[in-house]
C-alpha positions in Angstrom: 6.2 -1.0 -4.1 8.1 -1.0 -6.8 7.2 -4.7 -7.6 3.7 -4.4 -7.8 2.3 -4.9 -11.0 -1.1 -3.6 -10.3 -0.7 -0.6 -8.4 0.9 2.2 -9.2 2.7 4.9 -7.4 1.4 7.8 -6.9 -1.7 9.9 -4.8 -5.7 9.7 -6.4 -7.6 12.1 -7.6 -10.4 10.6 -8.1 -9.2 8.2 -11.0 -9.7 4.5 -10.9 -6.7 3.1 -11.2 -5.2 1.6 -7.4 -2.4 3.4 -6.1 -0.1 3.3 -3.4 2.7 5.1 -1.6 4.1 5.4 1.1 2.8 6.7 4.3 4.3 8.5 7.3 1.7 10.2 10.2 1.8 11.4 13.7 -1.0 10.9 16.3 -1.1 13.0 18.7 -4.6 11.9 20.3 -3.1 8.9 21.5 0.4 7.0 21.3 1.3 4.5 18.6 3.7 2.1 19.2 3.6 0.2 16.0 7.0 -0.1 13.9 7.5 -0.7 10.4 6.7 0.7 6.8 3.2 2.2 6.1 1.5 2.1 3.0 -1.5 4.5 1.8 -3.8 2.4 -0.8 -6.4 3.6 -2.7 -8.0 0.4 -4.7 -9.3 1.0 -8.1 -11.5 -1.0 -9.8 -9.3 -4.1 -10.6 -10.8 -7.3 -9.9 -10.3 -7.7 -5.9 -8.7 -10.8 -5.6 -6.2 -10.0 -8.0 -5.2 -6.6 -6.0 -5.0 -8.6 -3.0 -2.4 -11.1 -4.5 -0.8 -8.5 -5.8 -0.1 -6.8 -2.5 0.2 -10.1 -1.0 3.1 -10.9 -2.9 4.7 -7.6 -2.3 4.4 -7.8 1.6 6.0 -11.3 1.4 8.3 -9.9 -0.8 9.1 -6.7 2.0 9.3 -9.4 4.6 12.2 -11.2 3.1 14.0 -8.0 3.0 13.8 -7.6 6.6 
């Protein structure tokens, strides 16, 4: 996340900036076997395909780490 040059961290409140942190939940209606680091994403008002390279090059980025 910390890469990212067009998101920032942090919750929205409205604004219109895209922002992102992480994410941790629990289902209880129904089990969830997935693994791995969750992100919550609120996209502001950025030109699309720039926020998608953006958090394409951080998730290749994350997967290098792994």
């Amino acid at each position: 996340m910390d890469g990212l040059k067009l998101f920032g961290i942090g919750y929205s409140w409205g604004g219109y900036e895209s922002l992102i942190v992480p994410a941790h939940f629990t289902r209880t209606a129904k089990p969830f076997a997935a693994k791995g680091p969750v992100f919550r994403i609120h996209a502001g008002l950025e030109d699309v395909r720039d926020l998608i390279a953006d958090l394409d090059s951080g998730l290749k980025r994350l997967m290098e780490t792994q």
